[in-house]
C-alpha positions as a Markdown table, in Angstrom:
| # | Residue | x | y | z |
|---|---|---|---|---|
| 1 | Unk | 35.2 | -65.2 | -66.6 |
| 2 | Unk | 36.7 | -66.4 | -63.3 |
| 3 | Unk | 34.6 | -66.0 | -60.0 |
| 4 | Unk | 36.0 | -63.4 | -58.4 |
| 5 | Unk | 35.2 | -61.0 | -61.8 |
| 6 | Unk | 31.9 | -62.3 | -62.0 |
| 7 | Unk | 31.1 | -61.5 | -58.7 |
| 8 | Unk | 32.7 | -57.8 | -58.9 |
| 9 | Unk | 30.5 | -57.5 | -62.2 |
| 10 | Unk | 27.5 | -58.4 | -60.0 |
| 11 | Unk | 28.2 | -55.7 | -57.1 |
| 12 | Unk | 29.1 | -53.3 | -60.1 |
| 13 | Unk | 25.3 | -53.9 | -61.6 |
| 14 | Unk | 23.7 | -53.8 | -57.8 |
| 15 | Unk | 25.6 | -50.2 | -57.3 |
| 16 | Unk | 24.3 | -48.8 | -61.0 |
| 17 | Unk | 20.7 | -50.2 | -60.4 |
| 18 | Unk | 20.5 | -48.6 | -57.0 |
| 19 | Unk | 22.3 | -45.5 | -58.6 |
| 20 | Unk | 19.4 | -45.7 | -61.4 |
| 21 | Unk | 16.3 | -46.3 | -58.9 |
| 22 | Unk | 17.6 | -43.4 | -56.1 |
| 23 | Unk | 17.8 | -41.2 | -59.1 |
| 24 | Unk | 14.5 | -42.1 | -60.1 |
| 25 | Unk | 12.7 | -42.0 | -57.3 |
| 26 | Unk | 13.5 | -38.5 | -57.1 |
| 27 | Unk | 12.1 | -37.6 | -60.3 |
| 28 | Unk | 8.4 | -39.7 | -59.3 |
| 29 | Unk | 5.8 | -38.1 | -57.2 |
| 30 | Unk | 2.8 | -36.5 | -57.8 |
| 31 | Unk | 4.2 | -33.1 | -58.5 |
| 32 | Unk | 5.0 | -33.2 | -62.3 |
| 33 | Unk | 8.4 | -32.1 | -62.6 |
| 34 | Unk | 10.5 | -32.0 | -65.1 |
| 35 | Unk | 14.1 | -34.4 | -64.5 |
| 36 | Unk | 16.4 | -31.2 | -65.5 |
| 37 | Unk | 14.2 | -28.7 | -63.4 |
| 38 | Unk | 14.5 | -31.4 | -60.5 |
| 39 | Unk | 17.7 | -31.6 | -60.6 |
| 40 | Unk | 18.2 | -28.1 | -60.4 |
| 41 | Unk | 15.7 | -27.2 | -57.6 |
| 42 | Unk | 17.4 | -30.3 | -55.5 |
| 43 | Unk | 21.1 | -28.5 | -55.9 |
| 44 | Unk | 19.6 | -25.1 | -55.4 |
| 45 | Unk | 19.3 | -23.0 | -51.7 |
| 46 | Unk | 15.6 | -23.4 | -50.0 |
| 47 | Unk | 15.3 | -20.0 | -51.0 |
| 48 | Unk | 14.7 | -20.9 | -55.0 |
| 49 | Unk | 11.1 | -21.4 | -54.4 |
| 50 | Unk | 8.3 | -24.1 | -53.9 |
| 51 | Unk | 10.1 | -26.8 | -56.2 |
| 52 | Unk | 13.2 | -26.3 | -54.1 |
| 53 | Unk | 11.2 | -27.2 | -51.0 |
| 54 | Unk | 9.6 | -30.2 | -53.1 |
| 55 | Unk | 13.2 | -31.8 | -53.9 |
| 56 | Unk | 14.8 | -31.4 | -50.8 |
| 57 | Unk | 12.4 | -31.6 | -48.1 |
| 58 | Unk | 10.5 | -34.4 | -49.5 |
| 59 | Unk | 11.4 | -36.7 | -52.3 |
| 60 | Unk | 15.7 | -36.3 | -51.0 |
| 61 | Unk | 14.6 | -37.6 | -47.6 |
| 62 | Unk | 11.9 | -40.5 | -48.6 |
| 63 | Unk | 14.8 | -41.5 | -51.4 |
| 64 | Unk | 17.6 | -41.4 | -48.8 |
| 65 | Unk | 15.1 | -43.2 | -46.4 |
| 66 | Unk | 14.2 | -45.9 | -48.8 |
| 67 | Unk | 18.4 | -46.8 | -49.4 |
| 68 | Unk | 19.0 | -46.8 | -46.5 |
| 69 | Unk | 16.2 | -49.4 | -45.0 |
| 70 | Unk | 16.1 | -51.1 | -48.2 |
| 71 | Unk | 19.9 | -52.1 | -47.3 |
| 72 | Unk | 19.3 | -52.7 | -43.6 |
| 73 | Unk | 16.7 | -55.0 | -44.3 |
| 74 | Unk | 19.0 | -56.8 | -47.2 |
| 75 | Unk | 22.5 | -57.0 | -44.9 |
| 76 | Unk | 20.3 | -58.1 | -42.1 |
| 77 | Unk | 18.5 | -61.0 | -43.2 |
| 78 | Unk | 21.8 | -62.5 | -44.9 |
| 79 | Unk | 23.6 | -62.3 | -41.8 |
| 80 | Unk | 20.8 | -64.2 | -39.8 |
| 81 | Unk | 20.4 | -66.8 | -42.6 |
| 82 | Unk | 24.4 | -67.2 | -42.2 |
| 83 | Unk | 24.7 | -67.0 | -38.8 |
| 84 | Unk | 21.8 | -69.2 | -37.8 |
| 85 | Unk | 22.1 | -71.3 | -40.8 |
| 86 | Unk | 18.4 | -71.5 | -41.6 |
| 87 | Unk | 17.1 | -70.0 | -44.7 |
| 88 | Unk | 13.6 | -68.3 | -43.5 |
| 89 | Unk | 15.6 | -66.3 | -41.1 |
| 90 | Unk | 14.9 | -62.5 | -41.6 |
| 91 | Unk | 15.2 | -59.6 | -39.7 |
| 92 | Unk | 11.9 | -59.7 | -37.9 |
| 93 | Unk | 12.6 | -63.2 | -36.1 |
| 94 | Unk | 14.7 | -61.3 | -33.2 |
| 95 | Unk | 11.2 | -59.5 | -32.2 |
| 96 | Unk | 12.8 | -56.0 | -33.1 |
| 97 | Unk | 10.6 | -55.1 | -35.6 |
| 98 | Unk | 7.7 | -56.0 | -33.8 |
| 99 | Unk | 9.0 | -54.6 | -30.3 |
| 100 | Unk | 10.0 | -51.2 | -32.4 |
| 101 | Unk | 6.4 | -51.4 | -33.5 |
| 102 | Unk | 5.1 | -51.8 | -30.1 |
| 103 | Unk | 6.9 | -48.7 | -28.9 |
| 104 | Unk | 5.5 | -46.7 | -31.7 |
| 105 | Unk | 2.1 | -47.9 | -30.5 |
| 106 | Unk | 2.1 | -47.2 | -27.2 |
| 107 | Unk | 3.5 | -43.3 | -28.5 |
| 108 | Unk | 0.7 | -43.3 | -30.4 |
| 109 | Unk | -2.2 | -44.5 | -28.0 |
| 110 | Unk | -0.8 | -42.0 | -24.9 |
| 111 | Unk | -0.7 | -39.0 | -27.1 |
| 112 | Unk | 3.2 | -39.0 | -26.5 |
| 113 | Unk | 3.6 | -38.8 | -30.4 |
| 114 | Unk | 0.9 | -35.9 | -30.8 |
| 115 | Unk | 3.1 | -33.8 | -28.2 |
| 116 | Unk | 6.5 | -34.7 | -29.5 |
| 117 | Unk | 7.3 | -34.4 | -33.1 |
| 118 | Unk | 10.1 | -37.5 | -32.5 |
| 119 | Unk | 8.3 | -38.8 | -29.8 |
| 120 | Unk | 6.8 | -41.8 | -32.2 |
| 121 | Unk | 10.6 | -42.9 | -33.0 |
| 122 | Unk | 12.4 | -42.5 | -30.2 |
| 123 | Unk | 9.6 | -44.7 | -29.1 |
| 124 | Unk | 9.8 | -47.1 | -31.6 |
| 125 | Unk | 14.0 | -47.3 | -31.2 |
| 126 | Unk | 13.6 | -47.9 | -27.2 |
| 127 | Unk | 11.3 | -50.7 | -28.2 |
| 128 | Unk | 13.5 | -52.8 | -30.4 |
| 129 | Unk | 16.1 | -51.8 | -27.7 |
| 130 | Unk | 14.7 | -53.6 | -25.0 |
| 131 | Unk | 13.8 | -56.7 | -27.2 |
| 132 | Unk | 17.2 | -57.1 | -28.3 |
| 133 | Unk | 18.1 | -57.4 | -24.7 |
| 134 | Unk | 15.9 | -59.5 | -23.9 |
| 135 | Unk | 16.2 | -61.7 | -26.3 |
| 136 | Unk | 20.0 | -61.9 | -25.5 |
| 137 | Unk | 19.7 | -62.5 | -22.1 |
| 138 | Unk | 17.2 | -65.5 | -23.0 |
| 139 | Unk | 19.6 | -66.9 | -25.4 |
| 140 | Unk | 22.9 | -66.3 | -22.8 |
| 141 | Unk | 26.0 | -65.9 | -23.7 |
| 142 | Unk | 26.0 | -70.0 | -25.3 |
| 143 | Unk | 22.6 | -69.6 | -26.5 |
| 144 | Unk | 23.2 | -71.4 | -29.7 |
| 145 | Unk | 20.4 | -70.9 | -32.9 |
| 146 | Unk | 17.5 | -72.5 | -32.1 |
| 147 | Unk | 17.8 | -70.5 | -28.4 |
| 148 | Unk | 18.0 | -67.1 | -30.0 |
| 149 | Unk | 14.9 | -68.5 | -32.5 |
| 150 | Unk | 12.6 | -69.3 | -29.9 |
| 151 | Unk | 13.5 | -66.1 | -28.1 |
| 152 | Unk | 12.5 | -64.1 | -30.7 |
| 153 | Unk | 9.3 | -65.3 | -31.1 |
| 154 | Unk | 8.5 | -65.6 | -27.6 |
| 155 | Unk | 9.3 | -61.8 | -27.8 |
| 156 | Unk | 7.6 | -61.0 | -30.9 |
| 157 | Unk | 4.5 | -62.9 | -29.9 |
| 158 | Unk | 4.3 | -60.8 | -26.7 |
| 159 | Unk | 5.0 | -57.5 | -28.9 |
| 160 | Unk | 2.0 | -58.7 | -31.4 |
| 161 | Unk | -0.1 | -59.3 | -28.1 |
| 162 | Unk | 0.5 | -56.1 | -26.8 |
| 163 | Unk | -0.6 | -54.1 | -29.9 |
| 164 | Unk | -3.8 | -55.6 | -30.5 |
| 165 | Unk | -4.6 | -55.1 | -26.8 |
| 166 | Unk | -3.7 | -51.8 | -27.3 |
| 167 | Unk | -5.8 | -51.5 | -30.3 |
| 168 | Unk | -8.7 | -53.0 | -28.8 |
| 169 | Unk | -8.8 | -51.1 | -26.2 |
| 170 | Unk | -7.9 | -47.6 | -27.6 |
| 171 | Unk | -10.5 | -45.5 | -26.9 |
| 172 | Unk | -10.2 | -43.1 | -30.2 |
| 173 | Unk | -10.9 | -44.6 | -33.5 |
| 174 | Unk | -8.3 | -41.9 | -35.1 |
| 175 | Unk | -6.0 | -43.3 | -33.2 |
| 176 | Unk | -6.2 | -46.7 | -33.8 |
| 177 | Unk | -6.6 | -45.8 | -37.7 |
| 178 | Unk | -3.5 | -43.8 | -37.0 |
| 179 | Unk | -1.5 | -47.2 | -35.6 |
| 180 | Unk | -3.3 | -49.5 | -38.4 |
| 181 | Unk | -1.7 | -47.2 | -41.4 |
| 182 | Unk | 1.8 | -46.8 | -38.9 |
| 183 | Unk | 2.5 | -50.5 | -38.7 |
| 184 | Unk | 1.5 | -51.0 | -42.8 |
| 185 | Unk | 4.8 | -49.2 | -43.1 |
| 186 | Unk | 5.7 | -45.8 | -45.5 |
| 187 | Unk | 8.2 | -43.5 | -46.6 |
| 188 | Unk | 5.8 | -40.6 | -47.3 |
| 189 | Unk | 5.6 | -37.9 | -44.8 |
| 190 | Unk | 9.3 | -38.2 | -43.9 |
| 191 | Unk | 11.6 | -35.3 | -43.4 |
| 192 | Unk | 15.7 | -35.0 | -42.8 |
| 193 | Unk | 15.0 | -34.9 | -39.5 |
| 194 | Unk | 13.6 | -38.8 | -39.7 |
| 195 | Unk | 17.2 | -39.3 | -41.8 |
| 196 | Unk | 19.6 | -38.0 | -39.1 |
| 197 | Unk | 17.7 | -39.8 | -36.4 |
| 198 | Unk | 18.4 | -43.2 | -37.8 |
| 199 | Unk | 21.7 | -42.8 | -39.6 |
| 200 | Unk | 23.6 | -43.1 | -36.6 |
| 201 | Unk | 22.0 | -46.4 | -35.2 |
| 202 | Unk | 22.2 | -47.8 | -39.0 |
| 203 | Unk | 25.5 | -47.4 | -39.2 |
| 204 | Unk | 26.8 | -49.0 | -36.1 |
| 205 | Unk | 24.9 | -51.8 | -37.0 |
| 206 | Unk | 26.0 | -51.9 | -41.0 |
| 207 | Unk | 29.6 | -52.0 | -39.4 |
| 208 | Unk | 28.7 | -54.7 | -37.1 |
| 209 | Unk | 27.0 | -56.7 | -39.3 |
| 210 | Unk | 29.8 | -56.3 | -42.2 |
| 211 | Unk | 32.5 | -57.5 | -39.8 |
| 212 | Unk | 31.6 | -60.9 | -39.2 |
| 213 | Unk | 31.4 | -61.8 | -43.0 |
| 214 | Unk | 34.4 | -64.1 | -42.2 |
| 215 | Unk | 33.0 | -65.4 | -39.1 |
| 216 | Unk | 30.1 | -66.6 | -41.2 |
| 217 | Unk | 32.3 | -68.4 | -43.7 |
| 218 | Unk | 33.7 | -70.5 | -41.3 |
| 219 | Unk | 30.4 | -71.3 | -39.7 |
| 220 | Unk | 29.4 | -72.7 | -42.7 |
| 221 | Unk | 31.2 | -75.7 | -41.6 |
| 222 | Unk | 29.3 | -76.3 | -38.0 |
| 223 | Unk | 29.6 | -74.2 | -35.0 |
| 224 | Unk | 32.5 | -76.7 | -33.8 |
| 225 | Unk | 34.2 | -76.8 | -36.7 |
| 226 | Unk | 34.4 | -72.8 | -36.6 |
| 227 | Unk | 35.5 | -72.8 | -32.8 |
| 228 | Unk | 38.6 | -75.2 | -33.5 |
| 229 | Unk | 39.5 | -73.0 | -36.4 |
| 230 | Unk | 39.7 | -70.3 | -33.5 |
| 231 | Unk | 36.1 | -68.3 | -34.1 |
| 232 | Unk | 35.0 | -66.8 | -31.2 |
| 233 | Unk | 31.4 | -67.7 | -31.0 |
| 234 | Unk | 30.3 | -65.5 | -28.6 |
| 235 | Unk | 31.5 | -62.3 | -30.4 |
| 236 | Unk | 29.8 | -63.4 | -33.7 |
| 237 | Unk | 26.6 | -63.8 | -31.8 |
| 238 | Unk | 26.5 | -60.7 | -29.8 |
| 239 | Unk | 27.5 | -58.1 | -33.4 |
| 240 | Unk | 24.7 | -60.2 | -35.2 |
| 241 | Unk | 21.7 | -59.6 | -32.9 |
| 242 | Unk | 22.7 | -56.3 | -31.6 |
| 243 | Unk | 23.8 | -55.2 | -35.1 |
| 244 | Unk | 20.7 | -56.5 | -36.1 |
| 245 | Unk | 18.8 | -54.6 | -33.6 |
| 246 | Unk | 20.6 | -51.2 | -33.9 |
| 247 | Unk | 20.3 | -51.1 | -37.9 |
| 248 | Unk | 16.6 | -53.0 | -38.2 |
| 249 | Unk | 15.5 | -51.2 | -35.3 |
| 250 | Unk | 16.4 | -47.5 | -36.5 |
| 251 | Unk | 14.4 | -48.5 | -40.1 |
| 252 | Unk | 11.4 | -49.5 | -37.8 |
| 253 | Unk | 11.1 | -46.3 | -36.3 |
| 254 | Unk | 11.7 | -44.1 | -39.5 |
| 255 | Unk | 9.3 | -46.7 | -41.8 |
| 256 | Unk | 7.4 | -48.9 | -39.6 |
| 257 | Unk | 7.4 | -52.7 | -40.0 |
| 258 | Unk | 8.3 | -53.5 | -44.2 |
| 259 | Unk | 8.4 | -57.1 | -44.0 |
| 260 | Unk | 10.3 | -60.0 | -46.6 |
| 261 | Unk | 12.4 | -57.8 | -47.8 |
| 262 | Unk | 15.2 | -59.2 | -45.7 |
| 263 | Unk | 14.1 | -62.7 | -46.6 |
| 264 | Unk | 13.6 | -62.6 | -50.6 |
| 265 | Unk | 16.9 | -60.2 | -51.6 |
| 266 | Unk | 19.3 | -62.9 | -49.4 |
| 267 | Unk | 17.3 | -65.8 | -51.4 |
| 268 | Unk | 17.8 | -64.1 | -55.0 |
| 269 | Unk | 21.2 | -63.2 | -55.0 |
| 270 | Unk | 22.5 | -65.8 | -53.0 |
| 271 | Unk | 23.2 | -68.6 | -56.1 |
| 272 | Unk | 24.8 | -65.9 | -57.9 |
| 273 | Unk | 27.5 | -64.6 | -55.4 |
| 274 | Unk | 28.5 | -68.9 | -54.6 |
| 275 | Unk | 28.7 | -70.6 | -51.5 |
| 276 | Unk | 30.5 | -67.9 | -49.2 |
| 277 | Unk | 28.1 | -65.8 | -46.9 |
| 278 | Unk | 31.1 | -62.6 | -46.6 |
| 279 | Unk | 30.4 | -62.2 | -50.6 |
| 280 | Unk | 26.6 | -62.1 | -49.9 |
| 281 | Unk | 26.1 | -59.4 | -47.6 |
| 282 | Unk | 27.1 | -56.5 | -49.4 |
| 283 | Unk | 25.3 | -57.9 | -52.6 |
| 284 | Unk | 22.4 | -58.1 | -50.2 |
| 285 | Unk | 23.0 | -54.4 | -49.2 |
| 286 | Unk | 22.8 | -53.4 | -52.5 |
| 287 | Unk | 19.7 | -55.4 | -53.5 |
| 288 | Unk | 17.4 | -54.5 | -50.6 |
| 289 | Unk | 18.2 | -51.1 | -51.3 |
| 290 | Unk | 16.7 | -51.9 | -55.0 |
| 291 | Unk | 13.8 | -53.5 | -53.9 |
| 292 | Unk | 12.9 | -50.9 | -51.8 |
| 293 | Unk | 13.3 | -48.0 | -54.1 |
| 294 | Unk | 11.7 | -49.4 | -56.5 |
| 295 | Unk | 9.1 | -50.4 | -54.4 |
| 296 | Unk | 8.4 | -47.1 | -53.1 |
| 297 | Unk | 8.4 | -46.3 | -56.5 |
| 298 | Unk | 5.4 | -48.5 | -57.6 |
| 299 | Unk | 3.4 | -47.3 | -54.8 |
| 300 | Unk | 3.8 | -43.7 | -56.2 |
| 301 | Unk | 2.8 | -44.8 | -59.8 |
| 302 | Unk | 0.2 | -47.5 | -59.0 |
| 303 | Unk | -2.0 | -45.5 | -56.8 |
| 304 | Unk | -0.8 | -42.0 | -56.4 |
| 305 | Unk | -4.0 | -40.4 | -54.9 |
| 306 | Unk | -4.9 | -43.7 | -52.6 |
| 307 | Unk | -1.8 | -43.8 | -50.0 |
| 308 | Unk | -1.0 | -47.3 | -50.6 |
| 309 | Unk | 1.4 | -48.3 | -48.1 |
| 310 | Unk | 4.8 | -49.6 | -48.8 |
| 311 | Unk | 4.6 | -53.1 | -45.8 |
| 312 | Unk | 1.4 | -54.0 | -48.3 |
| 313 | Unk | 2.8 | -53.9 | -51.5 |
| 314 | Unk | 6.2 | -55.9 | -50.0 |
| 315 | Unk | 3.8 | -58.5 | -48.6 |
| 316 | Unk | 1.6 | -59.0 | -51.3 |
| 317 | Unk | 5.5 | -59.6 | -53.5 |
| 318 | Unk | 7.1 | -61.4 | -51.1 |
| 319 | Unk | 4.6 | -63.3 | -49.0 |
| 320 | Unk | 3.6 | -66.1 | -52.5 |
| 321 | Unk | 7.9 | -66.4 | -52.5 |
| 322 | Unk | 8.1 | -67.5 | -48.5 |
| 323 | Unk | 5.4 | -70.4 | -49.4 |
| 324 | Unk | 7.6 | -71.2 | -52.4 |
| 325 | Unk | 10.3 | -71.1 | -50.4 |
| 326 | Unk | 9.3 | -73.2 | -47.4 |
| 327 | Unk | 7.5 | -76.2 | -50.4 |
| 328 | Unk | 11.1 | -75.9 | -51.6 |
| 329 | Unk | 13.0 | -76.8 | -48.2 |
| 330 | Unk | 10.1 | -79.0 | -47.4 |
| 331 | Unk | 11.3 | -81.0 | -50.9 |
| 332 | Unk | 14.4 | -80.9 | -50.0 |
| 333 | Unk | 13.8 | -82.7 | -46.4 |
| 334 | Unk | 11.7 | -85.6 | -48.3 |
């Protein structure tokens, strides 16, 4: 089988797993429903009764949520491991994930988010706006990777700051429970509302992302090496971190802060689509999305009357693979 048809066999399986697990995670929830009676309350008008309202006010949204930020997370952290060109980049080294977070805190702690039913993330998006541009004008237009590294965690350290002052100082234990549970990250709770809100931002920033896959090819030969070839450098730079930031951001305000998701799928798949980084991002699309659904899916099996949060369950997964991971590279520098 030549490598072109292996790697069309391997976006085929993604697509059917994801197809599989989006399906599934409709049918798995506390209510017990039957799959054929789902099915038929989630095609049906609100008007069919309480299952109706079940199918498409709850489990459609968290299942549409979960693809979508599953897939952010994915196409993000393969585009920042190819465009910086260091393998434990992922999406939360711009600080947008933390910033985002920091926004939804400070909704949280003024009571903004109590008055205003989208108050928490519009909050949360104006957060990882401003870190995005701050970390670009840090980095500047020639800010090369390691500028656009430290940035990020100049900015994320400040964002990390921030929240535990806030949480120190919150004067409301409720409320500081309330940002505690926020920043573990969920899907539960989530209406279509939460959908249309970040759809928009995700998909600028999918189309960003997805249109420097070339760009990241050549840039696999040196950042000179891709500017003789006639790359523009600048261009890459500015779609990856503020396609980064539209797309990661949006997921942080709908989900809160789900963490090594965009820094294990880009790992796992990337020895099986070869050596060019345009064939990994939509593989890595795909296979966030997985992860994520059927994450959200073991959380709803594993402890369905204990609210375990989705950021925990991805930590406690990917967190033992990132210290793999960085005994591996630190093999490789021996």
């Amino acid at each position: 089988m030549s490598e072109i048809a292996r790697y069309r066999l391997l976006l085929a399986l993604l697509a059917a797993a994801t197809l599989a697990l989006f399906v599934l995670s409709l049918t798995v929830g506390p209510a017990a429903i039957a799959f054929a009676d789902s099915m038929a309350a989630l095609f049906g008008g609100k008007d069919a009764g309480p299952l109706a309202l079940i199918m498409q006010e709850i489990r459609l949204p968290r299942a549409i949520l979960g693809l979508m930020v599953g897939a952010t997370l994915g196409l993000s952290g393969a585009v920042l491991q190819g465009y910086l060109r260091n393998p434990l980049a992922e999406p939360a080294l711009l600080g947008v994930s933390a910033t985002a977070s920091l926004g939804a805190v400070i909704a949280i702690y003024t009571g903004f988010a109590a008055l205003f039913p989208l108050g928490l993330p519009l909050a949360a998006l104006a957060g990882g706006a401003i870190a995005v541009v701050v970390v670009q004008a840090m980095a500047g237009a020639r800010g090369g990777a390691l500028t656009i590294i430290l940035a990020g965690v100049a900015v994320s350290s400040f964002a990390a700051a921030m929240t535990s002052l806030a949480l120190n100082l919150s004067p409301n234990p409720f409320a500081a429970l309330e940002i505690m549970f926020w920043m573990l990250g969920s899907l539960a709770d989530r209406s279509m509302t939460h959908v249309w809100l970040a759809a928009p931002f995700m998909v600028v920033g999918w189309v960003m992302l997805a249109s420097i896959g070339r760009s990241l090819d050549t840039l696999t030969l040196g950042r000179d090496a891709a500017a003789s070839m006639g790359v523009d450098l600048r261009r890459v730079q500015s779609l990856a971190v503020f396609g980064t930031a539209a797309s990661v951001g949006a997921a942080t305000a709908v989900a809160g802060a789900i963490g090594f998701v965009g820094l294990v799928v880009p790992h796992l798949l990337r020895p099986l689509v070869g050596a060019r980084p345009s064939r990994l991002l939509p593989a890595s699309a795909l296979g966030g999305a997985c992860v994520l659904l059927a994450a959200d899916i073991l959380v709803r099996l594993i402890a369905p009357g204990r609210d375990l949060k989705l950021g925990v369950l991805t930590a406690i997964v990917g967190a033992p693979f990132f210290l793999w991971l960085v005994y591996r590279t630190r093999r490789n520098l021996l």
